[in-house]
C-alpha positions as CSV (number, residue, x, y, z in Angstrom):
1,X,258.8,-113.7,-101.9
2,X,261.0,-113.7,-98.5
3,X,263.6,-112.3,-99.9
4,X,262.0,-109.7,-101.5
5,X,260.6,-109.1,-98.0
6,X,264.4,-108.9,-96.5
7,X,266.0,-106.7,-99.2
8,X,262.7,-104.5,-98.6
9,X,263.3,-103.8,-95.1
10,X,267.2,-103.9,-95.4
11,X,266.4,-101.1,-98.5
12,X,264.1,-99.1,-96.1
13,X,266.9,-99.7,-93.1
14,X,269.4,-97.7,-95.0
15,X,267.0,-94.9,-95.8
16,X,266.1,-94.4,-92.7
17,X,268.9,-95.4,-90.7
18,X,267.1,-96.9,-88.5
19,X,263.5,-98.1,-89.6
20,X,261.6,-97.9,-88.1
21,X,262.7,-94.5,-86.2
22,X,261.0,-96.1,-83.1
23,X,262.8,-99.1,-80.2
24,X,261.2,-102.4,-81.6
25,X,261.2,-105.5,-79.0
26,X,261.3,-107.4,-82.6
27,X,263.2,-107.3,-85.4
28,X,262.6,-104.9,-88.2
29,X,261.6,-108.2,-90.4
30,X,258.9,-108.9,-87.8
31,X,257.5,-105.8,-87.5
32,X,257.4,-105.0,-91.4
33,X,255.2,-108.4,-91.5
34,X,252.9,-107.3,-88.6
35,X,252.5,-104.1,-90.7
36,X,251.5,-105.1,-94.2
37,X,250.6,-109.3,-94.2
38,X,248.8,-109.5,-90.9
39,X,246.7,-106.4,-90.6
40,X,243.1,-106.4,-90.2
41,X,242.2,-106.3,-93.8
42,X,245.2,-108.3,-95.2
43,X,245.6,-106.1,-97.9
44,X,248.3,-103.5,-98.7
45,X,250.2,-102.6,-101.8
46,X,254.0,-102.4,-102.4
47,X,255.3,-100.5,-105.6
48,X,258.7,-101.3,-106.3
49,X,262.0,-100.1,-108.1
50,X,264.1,-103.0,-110.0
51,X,267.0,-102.0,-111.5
52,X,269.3,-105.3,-112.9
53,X,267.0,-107.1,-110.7
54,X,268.0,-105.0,-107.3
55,X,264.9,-103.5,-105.1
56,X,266.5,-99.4,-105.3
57,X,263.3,-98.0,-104.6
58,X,259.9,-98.9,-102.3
59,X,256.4,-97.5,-101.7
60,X,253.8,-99.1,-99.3
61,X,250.2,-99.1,-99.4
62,X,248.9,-99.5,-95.9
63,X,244.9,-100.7,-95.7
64,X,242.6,-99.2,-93.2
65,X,238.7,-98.4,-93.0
66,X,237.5,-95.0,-92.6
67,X,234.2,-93.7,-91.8
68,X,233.9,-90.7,-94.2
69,X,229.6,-89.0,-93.0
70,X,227.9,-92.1,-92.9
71,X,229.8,-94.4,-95.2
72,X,232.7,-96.7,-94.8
73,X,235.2,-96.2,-97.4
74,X,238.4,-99.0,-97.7
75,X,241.2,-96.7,-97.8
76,X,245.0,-96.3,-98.6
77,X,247.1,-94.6,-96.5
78,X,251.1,-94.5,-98.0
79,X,253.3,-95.1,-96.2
80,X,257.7,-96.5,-96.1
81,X,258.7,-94.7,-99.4
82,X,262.7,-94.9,-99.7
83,X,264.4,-94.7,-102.8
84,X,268.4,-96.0,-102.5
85,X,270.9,-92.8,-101.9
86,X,272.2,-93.4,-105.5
87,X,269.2,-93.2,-107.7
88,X,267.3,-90.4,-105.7
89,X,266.5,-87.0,-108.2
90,X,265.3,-89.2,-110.7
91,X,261.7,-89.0,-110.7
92,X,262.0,-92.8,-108.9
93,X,259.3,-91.8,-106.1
94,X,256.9,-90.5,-108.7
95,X,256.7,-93.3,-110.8
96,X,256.2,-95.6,-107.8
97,X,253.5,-93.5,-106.5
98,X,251.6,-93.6,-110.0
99,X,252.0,-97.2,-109.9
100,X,250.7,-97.5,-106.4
101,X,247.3,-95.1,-108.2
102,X,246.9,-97.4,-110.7
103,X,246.5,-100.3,-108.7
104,X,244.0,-99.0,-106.3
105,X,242.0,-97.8,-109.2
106,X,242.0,-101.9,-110.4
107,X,241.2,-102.4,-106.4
108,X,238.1,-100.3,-107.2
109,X,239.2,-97.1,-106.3
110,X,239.3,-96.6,-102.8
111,X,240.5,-93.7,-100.5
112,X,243.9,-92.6,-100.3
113,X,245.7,-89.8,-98.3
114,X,249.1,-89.5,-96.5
115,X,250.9,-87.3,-94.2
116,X,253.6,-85.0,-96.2
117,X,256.0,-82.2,-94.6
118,X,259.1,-82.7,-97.3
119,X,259.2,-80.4,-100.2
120,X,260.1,-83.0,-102.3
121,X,257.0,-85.0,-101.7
122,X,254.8,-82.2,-101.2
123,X,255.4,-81.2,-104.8
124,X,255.1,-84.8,-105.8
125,X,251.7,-84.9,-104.3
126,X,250.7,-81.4,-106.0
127,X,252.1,-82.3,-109.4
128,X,249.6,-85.4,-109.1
129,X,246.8,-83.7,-108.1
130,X,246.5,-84.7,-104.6
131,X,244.7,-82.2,-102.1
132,X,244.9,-80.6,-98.2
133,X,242.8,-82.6,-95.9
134,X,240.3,-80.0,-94.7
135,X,240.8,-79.1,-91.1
136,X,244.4,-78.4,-89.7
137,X,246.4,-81.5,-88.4
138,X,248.5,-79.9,-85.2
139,X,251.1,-81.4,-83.2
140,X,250.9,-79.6,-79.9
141,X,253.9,-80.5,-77.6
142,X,254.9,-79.7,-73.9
143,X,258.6,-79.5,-72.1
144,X,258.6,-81.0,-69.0
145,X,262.3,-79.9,-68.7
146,X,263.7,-76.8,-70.4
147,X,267.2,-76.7,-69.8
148,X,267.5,-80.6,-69.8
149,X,265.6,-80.2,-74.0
150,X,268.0,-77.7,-74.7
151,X,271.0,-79.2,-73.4
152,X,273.8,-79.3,-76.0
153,X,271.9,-76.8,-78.6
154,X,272.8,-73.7,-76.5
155,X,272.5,-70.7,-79.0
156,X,272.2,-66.8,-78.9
157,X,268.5,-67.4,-79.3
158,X,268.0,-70.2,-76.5
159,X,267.4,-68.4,-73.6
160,X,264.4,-66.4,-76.0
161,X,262.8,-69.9,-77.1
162,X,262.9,-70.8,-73.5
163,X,261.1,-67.4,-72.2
164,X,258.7,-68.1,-75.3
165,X,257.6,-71.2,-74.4
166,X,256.9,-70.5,-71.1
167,X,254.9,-67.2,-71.6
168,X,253.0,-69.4,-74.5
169,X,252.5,-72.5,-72.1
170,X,251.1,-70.4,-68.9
171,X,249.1,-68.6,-71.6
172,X,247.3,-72.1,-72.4
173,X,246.7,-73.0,-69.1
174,X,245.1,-69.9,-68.2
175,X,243.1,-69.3,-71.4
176,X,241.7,-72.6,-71.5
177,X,241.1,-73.3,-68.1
178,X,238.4,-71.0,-68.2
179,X,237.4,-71.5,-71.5
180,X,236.6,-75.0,-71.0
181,X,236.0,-76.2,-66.9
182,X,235.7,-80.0,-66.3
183,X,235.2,-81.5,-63.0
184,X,238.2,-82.0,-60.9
185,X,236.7,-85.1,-59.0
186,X,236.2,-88.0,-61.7
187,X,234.0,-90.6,-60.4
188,X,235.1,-93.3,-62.8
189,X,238.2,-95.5,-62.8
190,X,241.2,-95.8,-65.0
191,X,243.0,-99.0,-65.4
192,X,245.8,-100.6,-67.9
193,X,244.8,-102.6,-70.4
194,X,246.7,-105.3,-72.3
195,X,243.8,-106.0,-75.1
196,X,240.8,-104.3,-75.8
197,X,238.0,-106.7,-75.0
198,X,234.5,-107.3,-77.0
199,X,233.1,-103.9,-75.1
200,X,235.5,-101.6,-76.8
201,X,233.1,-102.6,-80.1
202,X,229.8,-101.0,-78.1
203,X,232.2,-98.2,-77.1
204,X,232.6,-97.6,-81.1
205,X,229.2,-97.9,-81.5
206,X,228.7,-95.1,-79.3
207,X,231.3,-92.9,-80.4
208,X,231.5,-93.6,-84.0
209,X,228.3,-91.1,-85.4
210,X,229.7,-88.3,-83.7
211,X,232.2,-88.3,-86.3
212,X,232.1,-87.2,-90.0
213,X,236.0,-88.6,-90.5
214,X,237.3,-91.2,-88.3
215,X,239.5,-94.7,-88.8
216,X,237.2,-97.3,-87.8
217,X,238.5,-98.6,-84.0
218,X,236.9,-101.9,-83.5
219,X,238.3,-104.3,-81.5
220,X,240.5,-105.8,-84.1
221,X,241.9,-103.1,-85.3
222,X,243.2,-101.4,-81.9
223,X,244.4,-105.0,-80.8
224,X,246.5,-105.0,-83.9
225,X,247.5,-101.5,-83.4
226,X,248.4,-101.4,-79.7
227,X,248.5,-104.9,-78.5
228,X,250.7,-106.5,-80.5
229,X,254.5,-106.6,-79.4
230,X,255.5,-106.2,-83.3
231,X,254.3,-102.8,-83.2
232,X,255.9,-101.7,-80.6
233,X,255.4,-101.2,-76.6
234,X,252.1,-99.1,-75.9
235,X,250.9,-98.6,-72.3
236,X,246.6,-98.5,-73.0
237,X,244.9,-96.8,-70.1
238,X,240.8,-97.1,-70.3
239,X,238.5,-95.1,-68.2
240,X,235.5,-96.6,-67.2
241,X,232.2,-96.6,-64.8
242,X,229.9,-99.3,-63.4
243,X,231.3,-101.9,-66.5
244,X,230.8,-99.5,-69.2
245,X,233.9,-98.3,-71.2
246,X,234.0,-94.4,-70.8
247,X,237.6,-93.6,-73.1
248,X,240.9,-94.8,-73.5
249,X,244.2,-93.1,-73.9
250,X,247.2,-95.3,-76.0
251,X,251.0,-93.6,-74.7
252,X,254.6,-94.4,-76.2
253,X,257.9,-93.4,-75.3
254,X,260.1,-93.2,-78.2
255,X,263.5,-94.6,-76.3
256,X,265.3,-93.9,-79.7
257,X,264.8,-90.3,-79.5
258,X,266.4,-87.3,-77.8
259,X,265.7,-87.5,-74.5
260,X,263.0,-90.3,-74.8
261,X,260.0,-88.5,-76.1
262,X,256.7,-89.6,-75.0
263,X,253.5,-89.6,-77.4
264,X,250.2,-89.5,-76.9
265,X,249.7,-92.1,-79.9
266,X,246.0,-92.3,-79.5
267,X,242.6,-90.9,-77.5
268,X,239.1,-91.2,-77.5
269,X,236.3,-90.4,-75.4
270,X,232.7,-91.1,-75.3
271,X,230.6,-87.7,-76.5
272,X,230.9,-84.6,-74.9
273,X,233.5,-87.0,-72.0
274,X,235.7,-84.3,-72.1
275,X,235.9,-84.4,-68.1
276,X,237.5,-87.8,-69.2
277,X,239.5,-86.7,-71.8
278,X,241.5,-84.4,-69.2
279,X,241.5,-87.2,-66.8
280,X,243.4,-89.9,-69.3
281,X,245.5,-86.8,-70.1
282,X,246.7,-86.1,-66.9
283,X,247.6,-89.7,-66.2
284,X,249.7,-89.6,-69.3
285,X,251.8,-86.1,-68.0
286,X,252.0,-88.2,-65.1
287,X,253.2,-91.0,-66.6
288,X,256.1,-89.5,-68.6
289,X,257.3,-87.4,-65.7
290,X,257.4,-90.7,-63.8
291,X,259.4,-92.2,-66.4
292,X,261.7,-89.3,-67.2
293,X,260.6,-88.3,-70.3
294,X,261.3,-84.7,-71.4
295,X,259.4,-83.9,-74.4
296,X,255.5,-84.9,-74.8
297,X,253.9,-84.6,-78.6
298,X,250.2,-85.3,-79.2
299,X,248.1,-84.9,-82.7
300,X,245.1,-83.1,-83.1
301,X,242.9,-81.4,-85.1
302,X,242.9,-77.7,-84.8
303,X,239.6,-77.0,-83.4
304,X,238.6,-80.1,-82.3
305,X,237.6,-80.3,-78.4
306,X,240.9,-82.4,-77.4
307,X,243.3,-79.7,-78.3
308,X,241.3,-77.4,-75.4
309,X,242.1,-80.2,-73.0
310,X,245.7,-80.5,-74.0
311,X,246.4,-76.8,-74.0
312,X,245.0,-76.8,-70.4
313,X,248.2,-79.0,-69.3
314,X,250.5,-76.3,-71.2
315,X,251.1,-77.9,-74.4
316,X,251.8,-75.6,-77.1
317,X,251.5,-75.6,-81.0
318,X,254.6,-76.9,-82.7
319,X,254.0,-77.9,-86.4
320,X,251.0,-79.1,-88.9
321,X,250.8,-81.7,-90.3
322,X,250.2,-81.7,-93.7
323,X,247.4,-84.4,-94.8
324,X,246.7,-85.1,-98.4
325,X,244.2,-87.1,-100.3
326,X,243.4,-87.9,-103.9
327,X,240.3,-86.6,-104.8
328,X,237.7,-89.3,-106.9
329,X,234.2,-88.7,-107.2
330,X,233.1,-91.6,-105.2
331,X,233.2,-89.9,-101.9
332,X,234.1,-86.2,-102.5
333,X,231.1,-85.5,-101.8
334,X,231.0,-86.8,-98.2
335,X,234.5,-84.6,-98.0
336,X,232.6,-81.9,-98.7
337,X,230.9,-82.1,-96.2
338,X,233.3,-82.4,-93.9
339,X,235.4,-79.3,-94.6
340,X,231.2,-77.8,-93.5
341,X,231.3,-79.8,-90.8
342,X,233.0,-78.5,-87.4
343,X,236.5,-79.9,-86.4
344,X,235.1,-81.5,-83.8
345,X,233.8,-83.9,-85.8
346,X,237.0,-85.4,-87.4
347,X,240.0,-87.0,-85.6
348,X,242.8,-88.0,-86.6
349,X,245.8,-88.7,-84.0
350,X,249.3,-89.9,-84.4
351,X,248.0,-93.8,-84.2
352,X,246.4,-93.3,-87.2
353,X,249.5,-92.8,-89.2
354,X,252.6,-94.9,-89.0
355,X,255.0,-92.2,-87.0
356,X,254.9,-94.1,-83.7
């Protein structure tokens, strides 16, 4: 109902103070519809709280398609859990989250995982069985300013963090510069994009068996994902050679943030690209210096060939990300085989969760 939809958003508004934690050119009604009723599959799940009739507690189901070996699987990522300040400690989120399992089971029990780094959820997600995603998630980040990032958190152990991070980030550069040499001189072009067009699908094609876990990036999809102003504002920069699509790279600055943080929301590359990889990675540095942002993040799997390329421009390991996923005999199998498999053949990046 509509205004089940409003008190929704105004419920996950006052949990999050704001929601989303991210500028919107639309209001937070308009992008919570984008989100859930027009996304590719049109399917999602909300579990709700009612107490006297009042929404006090919310958790989303978010649909997506993942290609787990060489099956597609239709998957649940959750997502927007808030439970109103005055009824939180009371086993609330649990229940909602069991209820949210027992619907995807009567869905036919598809795949379901989610990013946790709070206790309180972490031990939810234990208690219930859930396991670690193999592979570790990283977020690598780089400083473009020191003293501006530390501005106005000036402590005994500043000047310390600052000498760390610089001996770490030179220590990148220089470690995986000769690890990993590309070519300096590309001889492709990148461009902006504003929508992916019908090639991006042969791209996938392309790309798509070199990966044992991967959400499925057709052309629907990353037009819902980046292109659409209800989402947010992406700037989607594709590399490409004689017509043929060679990578893309999506970029965000958070304008909500501390010093306007800039992400590296998404990136992909056609096989063993990497000299394109580094290419649509230096535009983006570029880009946020240009722009004045301070603080770049990015998401990557530890081990995978992207985190070479990023450490190369001095980013630096920050925090993991911790990804879960219930376990059902249906495809455990195929996840098996992934934790066999190397990281380079599973990606996961922060466009394929709901953080920016």
């Amino acid at each position: 109902m509509p205004d089940d939809e409003k008190d929704i958003v105004a419920l996950l508004e006052a949990a999050f103070d704001p929601w989303p934690r991210f500028d919107l050119p639309v209001t937070p009604l308009d992008h919570w519809a984008w989100k859930y009723k027009d996304n590719p599959s049109k399917q999602f799940i909300i579990s709700l709280a009612l107490k006297d009739g009042e929404i006090i507690g919310c958790y989303h189901d978010l649909a997506q398609t993942i290609k787990i070996g060489d099956r597609y699987f239709s998957s649940y990522q959750g997502v927007d859990t808030a439970v109103k300040s005055e009824y939180r400690g009371r086993g609330i989120y649990r229940k909602l989250v069991r209820f949210a399992f027992e619907m995807e089971n009567k869905l036919g029990k598809p795949f379901h995982y989610g990013i946790d780094i709070q206790r309180a959820t972490l031990r939810v997600s234990q208690e219930l069985g859930l396991k670690k995603m193999p592979h570790n998630k990283l977020v690598l980040s780089r400083i473009m300013d020191l003293d501006k990032h530390f501005k106005g958190t000036e402590t005994k152990y500043t000047s310390l963090k600052k000498q760390g991070y610089k001996i770490l980030s030179r220590y990148n550069q220089i470690r995986y510069s000769i690890i990993k040499p590309y070519t300096l001189m590309p001889d492709f072009n990148i461009y902006e994009v504003k929508e992916f067009e019908d090639r991006i699908n042969q791209f996938w094609d392309e790309v798509k068996n070199s990966y044992q876990f991967i959400i499925v990036r057709t052309k629907e999809y990353l037009n819902w994902r980046y292109c659409d102003k209800r989402g947010g504002d992406y700037i989607v920069k594709q590399a490409e050679k004689n017509g043929k699509i060679l990578g893309y790279i999506v970029l965000r600055i958070n304008r909500l943030s501390k010093n306007q943080q800039g992400y590296i929301v998404d990136l992909l590359t056609l096989p063993r690209r990497l000299d394109v990889a580094e290419a649509l990675v230096s535009y983006a540095c570029e880009y946020f210096v240009e722009n004045g942002v301070i603080l770049i993040n990015s998401s990557v799997v530890e081990g995978h060939p992207y985190e070479a390329v990023l450490k190369r421009f001095g980013f630096v390991n920050n925090f993991e990300l911790v990804l879960d996923y219930r376990p059902d005999e249906d495809y455990k199998v195929s996840l098996k085989k992934i934790g066999e498999n190397s990281a380079q053949t599973y990606l996961f990046t922060y466009g394929d969760s709901d953080w920016i």
